[in-house]
Structures are given as structure tokens and as C-alpha cells.
C-alpha positions in Angstrom: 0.0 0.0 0.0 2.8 2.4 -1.1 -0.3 5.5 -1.5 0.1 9.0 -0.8 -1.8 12.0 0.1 -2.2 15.7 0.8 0.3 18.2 -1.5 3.8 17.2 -2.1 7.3 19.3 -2.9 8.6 22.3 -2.5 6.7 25.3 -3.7 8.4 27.6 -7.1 5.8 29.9 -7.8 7.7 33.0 -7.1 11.5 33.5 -5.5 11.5 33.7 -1.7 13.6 36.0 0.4 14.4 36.1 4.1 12.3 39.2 4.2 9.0 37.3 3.6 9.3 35.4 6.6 8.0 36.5 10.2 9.3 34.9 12.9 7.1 33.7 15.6 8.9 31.6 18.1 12.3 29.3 18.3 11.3 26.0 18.0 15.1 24.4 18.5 18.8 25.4 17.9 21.5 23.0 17.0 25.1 22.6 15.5 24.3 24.1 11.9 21.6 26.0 13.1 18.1 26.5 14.4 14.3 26.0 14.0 11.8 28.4 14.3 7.7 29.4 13.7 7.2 31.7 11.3 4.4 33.5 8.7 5.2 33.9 4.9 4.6 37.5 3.8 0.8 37.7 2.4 -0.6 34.7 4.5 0.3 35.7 8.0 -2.3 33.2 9.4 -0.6 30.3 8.6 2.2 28.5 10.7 5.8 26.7 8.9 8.8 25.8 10.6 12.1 27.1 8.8 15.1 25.5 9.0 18.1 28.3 9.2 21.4 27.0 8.5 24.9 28.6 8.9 26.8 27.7 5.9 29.7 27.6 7.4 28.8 25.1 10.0 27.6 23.1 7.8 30.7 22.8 4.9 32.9 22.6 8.8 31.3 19.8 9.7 31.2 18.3 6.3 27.1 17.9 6.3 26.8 19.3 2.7 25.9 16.1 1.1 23.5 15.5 4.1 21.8 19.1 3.7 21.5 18.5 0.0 20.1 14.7 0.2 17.3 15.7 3.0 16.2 18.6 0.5 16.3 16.6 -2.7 14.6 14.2 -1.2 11.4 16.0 0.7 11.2 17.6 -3.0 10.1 14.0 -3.9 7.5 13.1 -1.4 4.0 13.4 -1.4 2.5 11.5 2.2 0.1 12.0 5.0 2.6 10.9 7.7 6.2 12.8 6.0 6.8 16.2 7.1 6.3 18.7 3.7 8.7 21.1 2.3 7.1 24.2 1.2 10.4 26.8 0.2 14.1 26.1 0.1 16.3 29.3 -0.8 19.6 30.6 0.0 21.5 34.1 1.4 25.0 33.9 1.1 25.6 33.0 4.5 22.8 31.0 5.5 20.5 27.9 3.7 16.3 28.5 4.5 14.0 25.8 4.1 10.5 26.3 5.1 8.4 23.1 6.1 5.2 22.3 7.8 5.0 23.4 11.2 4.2 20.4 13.6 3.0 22.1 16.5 2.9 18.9 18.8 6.5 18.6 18.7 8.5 15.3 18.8 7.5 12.0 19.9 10.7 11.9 22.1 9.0 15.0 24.0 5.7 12.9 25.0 7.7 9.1 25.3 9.9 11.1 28.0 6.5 12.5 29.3 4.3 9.5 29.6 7.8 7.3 30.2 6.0 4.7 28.4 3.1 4.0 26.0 0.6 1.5 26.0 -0.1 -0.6 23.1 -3.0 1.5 22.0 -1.4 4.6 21.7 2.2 2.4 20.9 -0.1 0.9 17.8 -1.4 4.5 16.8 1.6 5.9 15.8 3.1 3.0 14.7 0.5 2.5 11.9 1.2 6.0 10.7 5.4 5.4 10.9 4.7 2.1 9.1 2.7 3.0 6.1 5.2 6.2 6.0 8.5 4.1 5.9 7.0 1.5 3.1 6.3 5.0 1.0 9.2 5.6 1.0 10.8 2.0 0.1 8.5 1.7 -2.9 10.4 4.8 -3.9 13.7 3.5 -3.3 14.7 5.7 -0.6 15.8 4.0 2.7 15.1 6.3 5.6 17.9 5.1 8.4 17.2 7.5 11.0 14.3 6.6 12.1 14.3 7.6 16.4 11.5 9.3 18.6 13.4 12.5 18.0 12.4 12.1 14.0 8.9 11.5 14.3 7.1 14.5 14.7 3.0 15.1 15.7 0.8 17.4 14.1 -1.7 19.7 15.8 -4.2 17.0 16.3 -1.0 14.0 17.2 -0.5 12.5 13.7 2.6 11.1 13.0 5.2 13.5 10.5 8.5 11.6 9.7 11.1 14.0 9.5 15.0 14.7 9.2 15.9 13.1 5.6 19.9 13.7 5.6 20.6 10.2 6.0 18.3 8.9 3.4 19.5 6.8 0.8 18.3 7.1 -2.7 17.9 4.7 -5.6 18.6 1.4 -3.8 16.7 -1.2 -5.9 15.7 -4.3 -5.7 19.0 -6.5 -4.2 21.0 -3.7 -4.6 22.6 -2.8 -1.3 24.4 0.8 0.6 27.2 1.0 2.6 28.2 3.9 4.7 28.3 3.5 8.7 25.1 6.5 9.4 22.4 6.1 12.0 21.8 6.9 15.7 23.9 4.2 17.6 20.8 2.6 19.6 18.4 2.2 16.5 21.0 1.3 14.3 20.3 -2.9 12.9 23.3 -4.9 13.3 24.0 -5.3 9.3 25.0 -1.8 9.3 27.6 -2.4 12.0 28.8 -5.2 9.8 29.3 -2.8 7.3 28.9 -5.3 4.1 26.0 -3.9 3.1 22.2 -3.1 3.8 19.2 -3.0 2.4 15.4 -1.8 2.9 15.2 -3.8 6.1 17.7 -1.9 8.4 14.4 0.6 8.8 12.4 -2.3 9.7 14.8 -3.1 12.6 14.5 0.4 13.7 10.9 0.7 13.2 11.0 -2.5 16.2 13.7 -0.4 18.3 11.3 2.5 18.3 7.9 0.0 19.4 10.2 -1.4 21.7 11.0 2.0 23.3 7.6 3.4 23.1 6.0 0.1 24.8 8.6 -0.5 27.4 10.6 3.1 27.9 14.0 2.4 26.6 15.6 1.3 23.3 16.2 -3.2 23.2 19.8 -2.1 23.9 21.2 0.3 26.0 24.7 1.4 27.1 26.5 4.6 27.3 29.7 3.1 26.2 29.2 2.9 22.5 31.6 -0.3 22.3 29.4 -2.0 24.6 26.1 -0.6 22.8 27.3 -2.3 19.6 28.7 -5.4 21.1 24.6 -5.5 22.7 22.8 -5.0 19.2 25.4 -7.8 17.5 24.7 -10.5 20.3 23.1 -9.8 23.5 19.9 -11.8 24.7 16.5 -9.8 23.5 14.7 -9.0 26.7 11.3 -8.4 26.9 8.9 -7.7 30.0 6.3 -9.8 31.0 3.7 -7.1 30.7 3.9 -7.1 26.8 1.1 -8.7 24.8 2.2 -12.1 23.2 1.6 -9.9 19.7 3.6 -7.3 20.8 6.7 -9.7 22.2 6.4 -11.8 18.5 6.2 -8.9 16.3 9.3 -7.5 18.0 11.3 -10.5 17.6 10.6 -10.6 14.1 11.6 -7.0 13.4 14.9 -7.3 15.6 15.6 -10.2 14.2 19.7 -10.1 13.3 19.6 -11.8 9.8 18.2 -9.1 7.5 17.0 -11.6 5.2 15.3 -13.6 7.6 13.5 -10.0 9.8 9.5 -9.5 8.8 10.0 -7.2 5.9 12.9 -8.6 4.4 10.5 -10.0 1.4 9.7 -8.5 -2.0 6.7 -7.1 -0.4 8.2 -5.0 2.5 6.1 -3.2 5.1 3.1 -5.4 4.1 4.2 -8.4 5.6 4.3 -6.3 8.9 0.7 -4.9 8.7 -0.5 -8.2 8.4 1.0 -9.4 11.6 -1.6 -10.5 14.1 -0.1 -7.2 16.1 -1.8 -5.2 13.9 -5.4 -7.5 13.5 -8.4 -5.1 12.9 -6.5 -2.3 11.3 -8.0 -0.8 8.4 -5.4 0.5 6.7 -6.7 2.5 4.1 -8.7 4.2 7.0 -5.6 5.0 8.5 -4.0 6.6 5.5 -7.1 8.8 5.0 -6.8 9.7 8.6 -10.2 8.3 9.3 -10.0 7.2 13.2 -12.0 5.7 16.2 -13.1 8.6 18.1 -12.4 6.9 20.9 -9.3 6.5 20.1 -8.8 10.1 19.0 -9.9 11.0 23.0 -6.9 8.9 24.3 -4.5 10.7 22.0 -5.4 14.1 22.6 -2.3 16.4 22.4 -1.6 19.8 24.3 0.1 22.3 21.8 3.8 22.2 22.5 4.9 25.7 23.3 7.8 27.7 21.2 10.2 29.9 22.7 9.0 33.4 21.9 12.9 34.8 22.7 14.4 34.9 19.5 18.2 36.1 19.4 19.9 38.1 16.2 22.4 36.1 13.5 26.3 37.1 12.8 26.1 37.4 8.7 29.9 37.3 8.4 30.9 33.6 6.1 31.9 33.7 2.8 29.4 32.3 0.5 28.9 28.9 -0.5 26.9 27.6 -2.8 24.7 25.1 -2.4 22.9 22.9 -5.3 18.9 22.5 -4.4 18.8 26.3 -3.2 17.8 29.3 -5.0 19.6 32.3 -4.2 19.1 35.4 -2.8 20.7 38.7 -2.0 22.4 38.9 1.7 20.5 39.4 4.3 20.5 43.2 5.5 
């Protein structure tokens, strides 16, 4: 069921400039950058997020292949459940891209909250992570960062897969990718191996995340990388008792070491998984239209997540850099 819905890739129907944006909070800073809320120019009563990066953090820390792949590839995607790109431009100094806000901010947020979901709420989201990630595949895109921190919730707590830099494009059938990338607890033991992975290394990570959401930590755990990895490669699976028998099989089979033999692995992907007994009752066409239980809807009810309002002024001093996917503009003033 590789569908799609809602509007797709970046908007070009006229040039964008750092002066058409408003900014209404700070959603996030990090080491290229930061997120923040803002209005474009005419239509001040709709919310985006905007990515601001500082060029010259980014060709430092050699992410310019990252930067690039995550734009080329939202440009692409047209899904319910996969954050959307609406602008990407450029200033000298600094790269914009303007996405969809997601005002109930990251799963991580409300897993650290609630410590733990049940397997209601656990099975909610992971319907809308599931169909998002097999989009994806039947476009030959591996995702490989798949983490609570990457799944963000709309207004009303759907799922929006972000954070595309790792992505993988054009892997087809058999064919395989190699580099080391990934967030060491979610990352499936082929890629440790490093000879080689496929489709199913976000299938192992889609089972490290159920795992975490159902029971409050990753399958593996250890501060000490060396250890973490020496964990995913051989360590005993533990699950707690509390965990339905569905639950405790469908993770097995997802965490499963041998790619080829972990639910997914075959020529049909994510389909295999929704027809796991885990998953019994789902319609998933309903799901992809967004058509829920309201029931179910009362148990997920989200509180907005607040923005920080204090937003701080940029140094405009790097040389320019050009980057490929970005139009360009004149310096900011």
C-alpha cells in the first residue's frame, strides 16, 4: 500500500527572500543552526517551521551532502505521515527551508513524558510510521534515521517523519548501501557489519522504536558505544512480562539479526508487517485517509507544544557557498 496523500514538494511559484518570513517563536537550535515558527509575507495566518542554516557550520562539519540529500529528497514526497517542504532558498551565508510546522512537537517530547506508552497509543503511531516508511521504500529511498526524536505530531497528534539527511536514494531491488550512518541505539546490526544493507535496516528500527515506546528504553542500551554495539550484535533480546504475546512476536521478528530472515525482508516490505496479528483489525486504508476511532482520538489528545517566543539576532559574516537544491538570494540586511 505504497499511496500517498495531501500536496507534495517544494513550492516555485515565485522567489523567496528572508524578508517574507515572520518569525514567531524558536522551536530548536543546534550545530548548523536552528528551527523556528514563522508567517510567509501575504498569509500571516498560517504557521511553517524554517530551517536556518549557517553555511559555514555546515561545509565545517562536512554535512553538505546530508543538507543537499534531506532537500532533494522531501522535494520527492507526497505523504500523510512525512513532514512537507514548502520553500528552500539561499542568502549567502545562510540555507532557509521552510516546512510544515508540527505544533505537537516530537514524539521523544511525550515518550519522555508519559515514560511509556501502552499498546493503544504504541499501535497509533506506529501504523502511521509504518505505512510512511514503506512509501518511502516503494520509492527506493531507505530512511535510516528513524528515532523518537524524527517522528514529529501534528496539531491534532499524527505522525510527521522527519529529518531526511541520512536517506538513501535509488537502492533497488537486491541492490545494497554502505556507509556507517544512523543513531547508535536504533542502528540494525548489518549496518555495524558494514557489508552492506538494504530496505530492512528501517524495519529493525521501526521495532527499536515499538520497543522503546512500549517499554521506555531502546532493546539495547549502554552509554559506552563499544558496549552498545557489542549488545545489538549478540546480546539476549529482553522483553517484560507485561507485553502482549503480539507485541513480544512482532518484535522478535523485526529485531531479528539476519536481515534476510526479519519480517519485511520479502519482495513485499512493510506489508508483511501490517498483516502481523499485532496489527489484526486495522483498516489501513482508513488510517492513511486519517479516518480514526473517536475513541481512540480522545486517548491521544495532544496539548500544543509551546515555542520559545525569545528569539536572538544572527552574525552574517561567512563567505558564500553555494549550495545545489537552493535558489539564491541577496544577503541578508
Amino acid at each position: 500500500m505504497a499511496s500517498s496523500a495531501g500536496g507534495g514538494g517544494a513550492s516555485r511559484t515565485c522567489p523567496m527572500r528572508p524578508s517574507d518570513l515572520k518569525y514567531h517563536g524558536l522551536i530548536g537550535r543546534g550545530s548548523y543552526g536552528k528551527v523556528l515558527v514563522c508567517s510567509i509575507r501575504d498569509d500571516k495566518s498560517k504557521l511553517y517551521a524554517v530551517k536556518i542554516l549557517n553555511k559555514a557550520n555546515v561545509v565545517q562539519r562536512k554535512q553538505v551532502d546530508h543538507t543537499r540529500t534531506e532537500r532533494n529528497v522531501l522535494e520527492v514526497l507526497c505523504h500523510p505521515f512525512i513532514v512537507k517542504i514548502h520553500h528552500a532558498f539561499q542568502t549567502r551565508s545562510r540555507l532557509y527551508v521552510v516546512l510544515e510546522y508540527c505544533p505537537g512537537g516530537e514524539l521523544f517530547f511525550h515518550l519522555t513524558r508519559a515514560e511509556r506508552f501502552g499498546h493503544t497509543r504504541c499501535k497509533f503511531y506506529s501504523c502511521e510510521i509504518l505505512l510512511a516508511i514503506h512509501y518511502l521504500h516503494s520509492l527506493n529511498i531507505i530512511y535510516r534515521d528513524l528515532k523518537p526524536e524524527n517522528v514529529l505530531l501534528d496539531r491534532e497528534g499524527h505522525v510527521r517523519v522527519t529529518d531526511f539527511g541520512l536517506s538513501k536514494e535509488g537502492v533497488l531491488e537486491g541492490s545494497l548501501a554502505h556507509s556507517m550512518c544512523g543513531t547508535p541505539e536504533y542502528l540494525a546490526p548489518e549496518i555495524l557489519a558494514k557489508k552492506g544493507h538494504g530496505k530492512a535496516v528501517d524495519w529493525y528500527s521501526l521495532g527499536a522504536l515499538m520497543y522503546e515506546m512500549l517499554t521506555g528504553l531502546p532493546p539495547y542500551y549502554s552509554r559506552e558505544r563499544k558496549v552498545l554495539f557489542e549488545q545489538i550484535r549478540s546480546a539476549e533480546l529482553r522483553m517484560p512480562n507485561d507485553l502482549s504475546a503480539e507485541a513480544r512476536d512482532l518484535l522478535a521478528r523485526l529485531l531479528e539479526r539476519d536481515p534476510q530472515k526479519r519480517l519485511g525482508s520479502e519482495r513485499n516490505d512493510g506489508m508483511a508487517i501490517m498483516s502481523h496479528k499485532f496489527f489484526q483489525g486495522v483498516d489501513w486504508r482508513a488510517v492513511l485517509q486519517i479516518k480514526e476511532d473517536e475513541n481512540l482520538r480522545r486517548v491521544m489528545k495532544l496539548p500544543e507544544k509551546k515555542t520559545n517566543s525569545r528569539l536572538t539576532g544572527e552574525s552574517s559574516t561567512t563567505q558564500d557557498h553555494h549550495s545545489s537544491g537552493f535558489s539564491t538570494t541577496t544577503q541578508l540586511s
